[in-house]
N, C-alpha and C positions, 0 to 999 in steps of 0.2 A: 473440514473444520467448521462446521454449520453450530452455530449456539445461537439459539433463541434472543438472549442480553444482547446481541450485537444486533442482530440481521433485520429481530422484529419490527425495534423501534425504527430502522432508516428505511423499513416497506411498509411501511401502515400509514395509513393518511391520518393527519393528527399526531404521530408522532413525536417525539424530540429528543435525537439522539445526541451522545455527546460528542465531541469533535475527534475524541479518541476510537471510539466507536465508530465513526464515520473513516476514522484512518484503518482503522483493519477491517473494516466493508469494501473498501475500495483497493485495498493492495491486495485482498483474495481476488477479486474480481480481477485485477490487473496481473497476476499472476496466471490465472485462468482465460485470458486474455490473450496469455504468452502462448501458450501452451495448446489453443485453437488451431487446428487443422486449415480450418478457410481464412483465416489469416495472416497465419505465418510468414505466406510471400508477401504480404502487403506492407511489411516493414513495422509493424505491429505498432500503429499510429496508439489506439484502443489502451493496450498495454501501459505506453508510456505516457498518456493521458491518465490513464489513474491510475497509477504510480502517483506522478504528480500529484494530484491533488490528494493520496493517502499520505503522501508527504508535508506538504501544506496541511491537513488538516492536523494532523500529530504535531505538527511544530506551533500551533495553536496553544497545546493545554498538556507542556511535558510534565506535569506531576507525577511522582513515582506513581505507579498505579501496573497490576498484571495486565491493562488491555496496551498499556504503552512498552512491555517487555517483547509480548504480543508482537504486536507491530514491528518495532527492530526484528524480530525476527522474519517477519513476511519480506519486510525489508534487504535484508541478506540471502534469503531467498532467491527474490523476483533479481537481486544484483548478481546473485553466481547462475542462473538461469540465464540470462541475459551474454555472460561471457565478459564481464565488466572487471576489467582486472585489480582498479581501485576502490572495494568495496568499502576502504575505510570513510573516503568520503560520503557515501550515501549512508551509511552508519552517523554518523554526525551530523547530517543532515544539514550540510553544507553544500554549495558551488564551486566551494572558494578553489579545489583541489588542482593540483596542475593533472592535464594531462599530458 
């Protein structure tokens, strides 16, 4: 899922990407993260690190917009990849959720 709109602005120096933008840079990369061979057994720190912060960065600037559908979906992704059985709460982008 490489698109120019996203990727360029957050690798260019000078740059200025938008916080949504930065959230689906960071959930492919966390996604791609998962999914690392030399990491895997390491408990995939990397992964849930940008997660994180493609989380945070999207709870920034939720304006309707296709790079924030985007996102929710990388988001449910990286959550059924993972084996996360309450996917509603990382969808809502919440903590609040029980486990």
């Amino acid at each position: 899922m490489y698109d120019p709109q996203y990727f360029t602005p957050c690798c260019t120096p000078g740059g200025s990407p938008t916080s949504q933008q930065l959230a689906i840079v960071y959930l492919v990369c966390a996604i791609g993260a998962l999914f690392d061979p030399e990491t895997v057994m390491q408990g995939n720190e990397l992964a849930r690190l940008c997660f994180q912060i493609g989380r945070a960065s999207l709870a920034l600037d939720m304006k309707p917009s296709l790079a924030v559908i985007q996102a929710i979906h990388l988001m449910g992704m990286y959550t059924l990849s993972t084996g996360q059985s309450d996917a509603a709460c990382v969808v809502l982008l919440f903590d609040r959720c029980s486990t």
